[in-house]
KESE-982687 format. One record per residue: residue in three letters; x, y, z of N, C-alpha, C in turn. Coordinates in steps of 0.2 Angstrom, whole numbers, plus 2048, in hexadecimal, padded with zeros to 3 digits. Example, Ala and Ser with C-alpha at 12.3 -4.5 7.8 and 13.67 -1.06 7.14 Angstrom:
BEGIN
  residuo  n.X  n.Y  n.Z  ca.X  ca.Y  ca.Z  c.X  c.Y  c.Z
      ALA  842  7E4  827   83E   7EA   827  842  7F0  827
      SER  840  7F5  823   844   7FB   824  840  800  827
# end
This chain:
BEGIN
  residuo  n.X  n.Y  n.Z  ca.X  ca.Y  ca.Z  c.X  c.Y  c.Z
      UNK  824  45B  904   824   462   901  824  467  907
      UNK  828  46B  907   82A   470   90A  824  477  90B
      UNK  821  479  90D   821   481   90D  820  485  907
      UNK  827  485  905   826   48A   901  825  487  8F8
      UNK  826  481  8F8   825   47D   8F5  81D  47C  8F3
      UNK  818  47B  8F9   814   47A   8F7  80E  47E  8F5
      UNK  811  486  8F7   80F   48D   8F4  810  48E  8F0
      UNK  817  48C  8EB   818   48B   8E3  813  487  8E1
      UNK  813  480  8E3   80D   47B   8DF  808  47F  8DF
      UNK  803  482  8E3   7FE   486   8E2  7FF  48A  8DD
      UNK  802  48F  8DE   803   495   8D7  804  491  8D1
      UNK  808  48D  8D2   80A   487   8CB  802  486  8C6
      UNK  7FF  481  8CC   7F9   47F   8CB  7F2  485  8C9
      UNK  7F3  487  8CA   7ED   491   8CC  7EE  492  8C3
      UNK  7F6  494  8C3   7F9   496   8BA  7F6  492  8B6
      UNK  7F7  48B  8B7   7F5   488   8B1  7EC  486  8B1
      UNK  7E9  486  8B5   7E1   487   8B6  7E0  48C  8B2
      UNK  7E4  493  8B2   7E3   49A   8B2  7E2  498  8A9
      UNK  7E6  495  8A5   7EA   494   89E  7E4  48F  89C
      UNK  7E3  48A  8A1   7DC   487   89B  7D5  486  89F
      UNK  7D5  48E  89E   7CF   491   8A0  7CA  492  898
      UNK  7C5  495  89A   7C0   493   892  7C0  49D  890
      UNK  7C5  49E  88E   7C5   4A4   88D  7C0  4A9  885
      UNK  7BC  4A2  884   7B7   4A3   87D  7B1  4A4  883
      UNK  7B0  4A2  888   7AA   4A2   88C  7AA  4AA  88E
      UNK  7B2  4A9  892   7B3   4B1   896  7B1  4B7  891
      UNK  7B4  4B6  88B   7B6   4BD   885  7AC  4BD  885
      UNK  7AA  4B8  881   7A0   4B8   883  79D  4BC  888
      UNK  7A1  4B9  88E   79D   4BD   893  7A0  4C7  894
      UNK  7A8  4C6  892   7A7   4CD   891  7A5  4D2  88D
      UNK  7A1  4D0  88A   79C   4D0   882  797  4D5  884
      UNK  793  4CF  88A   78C   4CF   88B  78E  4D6  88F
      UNK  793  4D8  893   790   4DB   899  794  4E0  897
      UNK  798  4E1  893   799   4E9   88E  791  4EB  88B
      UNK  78E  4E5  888   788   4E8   884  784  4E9  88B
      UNK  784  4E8  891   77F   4E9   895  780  4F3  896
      UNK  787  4F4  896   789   4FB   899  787  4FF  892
      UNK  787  4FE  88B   783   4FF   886  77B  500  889
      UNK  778  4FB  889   771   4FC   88A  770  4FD  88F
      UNK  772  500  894   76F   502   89C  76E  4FF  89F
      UNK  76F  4FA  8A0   76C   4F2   8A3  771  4F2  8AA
      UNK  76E  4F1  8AF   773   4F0   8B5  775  4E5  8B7
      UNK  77A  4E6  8BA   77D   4DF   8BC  77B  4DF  8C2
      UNK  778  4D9  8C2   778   4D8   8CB  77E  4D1  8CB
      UNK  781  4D0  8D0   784   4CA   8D4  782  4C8  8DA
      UNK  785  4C1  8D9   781   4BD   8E1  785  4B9  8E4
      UNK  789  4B7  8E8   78C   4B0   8E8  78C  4AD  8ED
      UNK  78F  4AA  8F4   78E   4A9   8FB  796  4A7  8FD
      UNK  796  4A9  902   79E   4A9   906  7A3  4AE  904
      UNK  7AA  4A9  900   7AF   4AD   8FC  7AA  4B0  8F3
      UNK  7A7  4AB  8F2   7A2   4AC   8EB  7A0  4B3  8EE
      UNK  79C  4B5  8F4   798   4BB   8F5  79E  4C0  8F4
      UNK  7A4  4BF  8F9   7AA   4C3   8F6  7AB  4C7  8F0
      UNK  7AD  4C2  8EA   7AE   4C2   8E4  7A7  4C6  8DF
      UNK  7A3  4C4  8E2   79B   4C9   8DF  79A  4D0  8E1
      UNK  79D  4D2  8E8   79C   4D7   8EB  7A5  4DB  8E6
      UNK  7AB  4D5  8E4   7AF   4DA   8E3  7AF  4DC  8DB
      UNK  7AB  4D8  8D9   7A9   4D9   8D1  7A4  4DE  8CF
      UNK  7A0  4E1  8D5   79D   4E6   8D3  7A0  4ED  8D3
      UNK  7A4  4E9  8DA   7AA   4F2   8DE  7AD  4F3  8D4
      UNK  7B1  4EE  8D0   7B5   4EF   8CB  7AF  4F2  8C6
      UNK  7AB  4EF  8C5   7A7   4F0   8BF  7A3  4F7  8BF
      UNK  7A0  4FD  8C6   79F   500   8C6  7A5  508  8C6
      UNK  7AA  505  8CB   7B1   50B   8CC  7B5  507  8C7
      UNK  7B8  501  8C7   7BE   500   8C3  7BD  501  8BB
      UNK  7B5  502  8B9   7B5   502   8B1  7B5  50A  8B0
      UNK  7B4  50D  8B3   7B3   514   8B5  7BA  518  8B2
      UNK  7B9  51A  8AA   7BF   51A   8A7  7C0  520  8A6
      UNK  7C3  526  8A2   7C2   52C   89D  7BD  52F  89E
      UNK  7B8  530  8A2   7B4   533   8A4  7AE  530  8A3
      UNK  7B0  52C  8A1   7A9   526   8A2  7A5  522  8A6
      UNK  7A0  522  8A8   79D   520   8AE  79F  517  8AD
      UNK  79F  514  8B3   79F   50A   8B0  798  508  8B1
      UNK  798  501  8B1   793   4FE   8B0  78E  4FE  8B5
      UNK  788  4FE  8B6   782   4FE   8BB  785  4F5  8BE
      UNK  785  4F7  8C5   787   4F0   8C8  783  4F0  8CF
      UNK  780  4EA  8D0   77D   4EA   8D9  77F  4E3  8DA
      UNK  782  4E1  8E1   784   4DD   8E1  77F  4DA  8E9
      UNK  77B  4D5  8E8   774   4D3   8EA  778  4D0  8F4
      UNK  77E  4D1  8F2   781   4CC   8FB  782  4D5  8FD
      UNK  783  4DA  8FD   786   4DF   8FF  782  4E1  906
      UNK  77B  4E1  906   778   4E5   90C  775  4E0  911
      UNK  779  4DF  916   779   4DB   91B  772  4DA  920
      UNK  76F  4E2  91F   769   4E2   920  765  4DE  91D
      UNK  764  4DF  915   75F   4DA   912  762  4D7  911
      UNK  767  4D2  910   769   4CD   912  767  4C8  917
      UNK  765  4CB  91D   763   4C8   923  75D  4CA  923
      UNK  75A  4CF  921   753   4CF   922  750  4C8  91E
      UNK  751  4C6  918   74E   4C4   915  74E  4BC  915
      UNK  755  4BC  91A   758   4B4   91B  753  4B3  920
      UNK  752  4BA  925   74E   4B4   92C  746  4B5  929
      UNK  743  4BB  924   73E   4BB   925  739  4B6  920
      UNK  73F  4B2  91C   73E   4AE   915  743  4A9  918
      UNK  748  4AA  911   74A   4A3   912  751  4A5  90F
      UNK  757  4A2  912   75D   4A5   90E  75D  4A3  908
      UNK  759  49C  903   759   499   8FF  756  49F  8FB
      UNK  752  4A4  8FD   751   4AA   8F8  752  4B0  8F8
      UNK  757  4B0  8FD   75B   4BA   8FE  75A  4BA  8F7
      UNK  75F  4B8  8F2   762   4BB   8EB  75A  4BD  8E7
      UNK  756  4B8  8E7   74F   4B8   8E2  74C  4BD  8E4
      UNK  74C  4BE  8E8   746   4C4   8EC  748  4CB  8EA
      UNK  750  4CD  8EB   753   4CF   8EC  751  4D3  8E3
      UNK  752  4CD  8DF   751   4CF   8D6  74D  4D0  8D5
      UNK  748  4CD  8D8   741   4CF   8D4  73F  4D4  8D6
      UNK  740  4D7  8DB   740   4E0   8DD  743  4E4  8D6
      UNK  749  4E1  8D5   74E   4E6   8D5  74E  4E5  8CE
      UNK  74D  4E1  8CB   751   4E0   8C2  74C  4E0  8BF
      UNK  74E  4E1  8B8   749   4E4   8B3  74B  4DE  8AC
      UNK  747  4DC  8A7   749   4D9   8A4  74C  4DA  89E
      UNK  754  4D9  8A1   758   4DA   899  760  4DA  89F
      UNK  75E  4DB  8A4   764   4DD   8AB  769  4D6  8A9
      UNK  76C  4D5  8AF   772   4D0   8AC  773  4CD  8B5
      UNK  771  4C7  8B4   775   4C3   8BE  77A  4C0  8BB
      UNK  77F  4C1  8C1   786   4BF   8C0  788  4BB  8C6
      UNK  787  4B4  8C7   786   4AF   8CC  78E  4AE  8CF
      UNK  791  4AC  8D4   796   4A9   8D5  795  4A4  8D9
      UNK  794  49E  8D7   798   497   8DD  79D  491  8DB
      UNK  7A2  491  8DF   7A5   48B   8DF  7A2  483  8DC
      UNK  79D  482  8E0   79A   47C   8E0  794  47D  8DA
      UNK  792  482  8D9   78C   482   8D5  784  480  8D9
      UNK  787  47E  8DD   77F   47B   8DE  77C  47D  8E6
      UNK  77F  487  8E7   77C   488   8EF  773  48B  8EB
      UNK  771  48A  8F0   769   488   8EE  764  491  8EE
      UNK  768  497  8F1   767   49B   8EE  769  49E  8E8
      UNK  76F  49D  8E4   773   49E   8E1  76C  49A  8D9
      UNK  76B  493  8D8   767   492   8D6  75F  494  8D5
      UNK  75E  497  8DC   756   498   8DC  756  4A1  8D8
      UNK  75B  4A6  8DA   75E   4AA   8D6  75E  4AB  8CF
      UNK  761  4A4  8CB   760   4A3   8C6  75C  4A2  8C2
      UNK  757  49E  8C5   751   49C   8C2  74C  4A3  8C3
      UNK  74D  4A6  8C8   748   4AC   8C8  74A  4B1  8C3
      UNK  750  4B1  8C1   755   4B5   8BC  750  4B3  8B4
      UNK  750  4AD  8B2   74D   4AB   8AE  746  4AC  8AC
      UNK  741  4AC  8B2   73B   4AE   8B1  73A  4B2  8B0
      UNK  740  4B8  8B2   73E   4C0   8B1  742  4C2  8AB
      UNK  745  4BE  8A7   747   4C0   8A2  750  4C5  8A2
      UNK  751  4C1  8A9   758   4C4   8AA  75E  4C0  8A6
      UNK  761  4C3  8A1   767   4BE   8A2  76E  4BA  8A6
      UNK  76E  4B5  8A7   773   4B2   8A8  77B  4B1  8AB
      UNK  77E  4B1  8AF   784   4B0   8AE  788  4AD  8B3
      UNK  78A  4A7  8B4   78E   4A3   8B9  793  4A5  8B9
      UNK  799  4A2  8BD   7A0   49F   8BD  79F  49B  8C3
      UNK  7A1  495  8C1   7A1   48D   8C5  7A7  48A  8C6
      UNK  7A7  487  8CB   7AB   47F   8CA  7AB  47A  8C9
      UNK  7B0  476  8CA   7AB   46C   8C9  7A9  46B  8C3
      UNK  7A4  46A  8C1   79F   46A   8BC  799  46F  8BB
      UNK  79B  473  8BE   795   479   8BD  78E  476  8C1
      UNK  78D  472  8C6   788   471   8C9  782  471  8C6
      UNK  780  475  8C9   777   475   8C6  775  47D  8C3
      UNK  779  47F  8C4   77B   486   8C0  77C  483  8B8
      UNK  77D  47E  8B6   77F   47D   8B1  778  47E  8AC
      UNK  774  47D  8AB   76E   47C   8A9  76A  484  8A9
      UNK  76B  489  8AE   76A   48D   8B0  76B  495  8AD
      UNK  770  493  8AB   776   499   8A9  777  499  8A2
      UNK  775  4A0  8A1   775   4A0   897  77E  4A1  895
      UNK  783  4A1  898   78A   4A3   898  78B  49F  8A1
      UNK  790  499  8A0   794   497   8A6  799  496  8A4
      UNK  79F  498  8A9   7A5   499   8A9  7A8  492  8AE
      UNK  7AA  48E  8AC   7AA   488   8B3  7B3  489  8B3
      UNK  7B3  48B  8B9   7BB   48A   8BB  7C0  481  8BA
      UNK  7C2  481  8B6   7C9   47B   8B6  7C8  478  8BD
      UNK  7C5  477  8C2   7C9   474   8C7  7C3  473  8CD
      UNK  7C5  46F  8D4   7C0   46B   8D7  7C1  46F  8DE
      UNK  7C7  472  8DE   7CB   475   8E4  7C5  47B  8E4
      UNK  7C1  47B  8EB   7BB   484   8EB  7C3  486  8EC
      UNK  7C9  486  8EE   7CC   48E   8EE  7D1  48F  8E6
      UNK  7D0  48B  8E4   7D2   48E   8DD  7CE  48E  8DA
      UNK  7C9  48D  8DA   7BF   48E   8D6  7BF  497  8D8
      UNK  7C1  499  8DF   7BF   49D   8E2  7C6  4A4  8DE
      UNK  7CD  4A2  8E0   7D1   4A5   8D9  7D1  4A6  8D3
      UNK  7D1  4A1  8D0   7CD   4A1   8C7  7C7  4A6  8C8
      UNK  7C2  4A6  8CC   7BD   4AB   8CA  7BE  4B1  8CC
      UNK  7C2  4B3  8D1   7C5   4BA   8D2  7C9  4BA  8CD
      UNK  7CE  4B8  8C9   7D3   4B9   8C4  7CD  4BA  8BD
      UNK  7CA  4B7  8BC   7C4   4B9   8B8  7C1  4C0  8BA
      UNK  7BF  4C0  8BC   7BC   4C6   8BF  7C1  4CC  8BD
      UNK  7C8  4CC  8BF   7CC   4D3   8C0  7CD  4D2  8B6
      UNK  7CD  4CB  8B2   7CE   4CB   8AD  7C8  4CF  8A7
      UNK  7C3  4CF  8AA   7BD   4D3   8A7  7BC  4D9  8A7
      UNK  7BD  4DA  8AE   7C1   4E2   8AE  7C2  4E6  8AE
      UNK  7C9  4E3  8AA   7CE   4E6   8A7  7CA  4E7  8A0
      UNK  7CA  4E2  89B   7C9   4DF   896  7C0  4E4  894
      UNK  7BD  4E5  896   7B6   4EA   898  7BB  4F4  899
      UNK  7BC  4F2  89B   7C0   4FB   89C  7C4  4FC  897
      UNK  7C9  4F7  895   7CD   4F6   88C  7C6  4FA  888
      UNK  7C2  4F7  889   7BC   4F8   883  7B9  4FD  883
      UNK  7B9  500  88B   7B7   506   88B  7B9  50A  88A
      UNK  7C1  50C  889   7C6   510   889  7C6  511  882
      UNK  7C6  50A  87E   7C8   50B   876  7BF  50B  871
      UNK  7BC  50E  871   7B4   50D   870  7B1  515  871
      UNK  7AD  517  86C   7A9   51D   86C  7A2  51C  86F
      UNK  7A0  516  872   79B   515   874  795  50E  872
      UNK  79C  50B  86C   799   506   86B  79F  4FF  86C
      UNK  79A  4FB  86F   79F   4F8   876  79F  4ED  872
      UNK  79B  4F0  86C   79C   4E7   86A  7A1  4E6  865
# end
């Protein structure tokens, strides 16, 4: 296989992931975080690596990009952004708790965590979870594989079609840009009631 060849098979393979994706899951979770911009409830994100990527660019959209008709968007913090606490809390804790710590300061109970990992199973991304639950935060993954051990954790998971982290990591950016949109639609067409 050639080059150019095998850049088509990727794009090939990515389309048809993208088609038998759980778009009952997706349309759910765009449900929940329309009702969150209703209730005043802010999002937090969390993910690590390209996932951290993807959390930080899902808050850039859900704050400015829902930002419609004079409408303000949705309250969004995304828990990887400040490098400072990041690192503060890595060396003077543990990096298995940057995310937990980070929420239990910050979130209130009704708020919304919005997790991303490939594998499901990085062990902050988990422990984030579970502190999400004792505090009465709602839920929300998008996985790979089998959805790891996020699976059990997440009141709404999204588990990507596929084993490849870099189409795990596509699929949940193309989800991401797909909400969006689909949240701004609603904000656009809506007097203020968004269910």
């Amino acid at each position: 296989m050639d080059v150019k060849e095998g850049l088509q098979d990727y794009a090939t393979t990515i389309a048809q992931y993208v088609v038998d994706s759980d778009f009952e899951t997706l349309a759910a979770i765009v449900k929940r975080l329309i009702q969150a911009k209703s209730d005043r409830k802010t999002i937090y994100t969390a993910g690590n690596g390209g996932s951290a990527a993807t959390a930080s660019h899902f808050c850039n959209d859900l704050l400015k990009g829902c930002r419609i008709d004079g409408r303000e968007g949705l309250k969004a913090v995304c828990l990887v952004d400040s490098s400072a606490i990041v690192t503060c809390l890595s060396n003077d804790f543990s990096y298995e708790d940057v995310f937990s710590i980070q929420l239990k300061t910050l979130a209130e109970k009704g708020d919304i965590l919005v997790v991303f990992s490939g594998s499901g199973h990085s062990p902050n991304i988990i422990s984030v979870l579970q502190t999400a639950r004792e505090m009465g935060v709602y839920t929300i993954g998008f996985s790979g594989r089998d959805g790891g051990k996020m699976k059990g954790l997440c009141d709404l998971l999204l588990i990507a079609p596929t084993g490849s982290m870099e189409q795990i990591e596509d699929l949940h950016l193309i989800y991401e840009h797909a909400m969006v949109c689909s949240i701004r639609d609603l904000i656009k067409n809506t007097n203020g009631s968004y269910t």
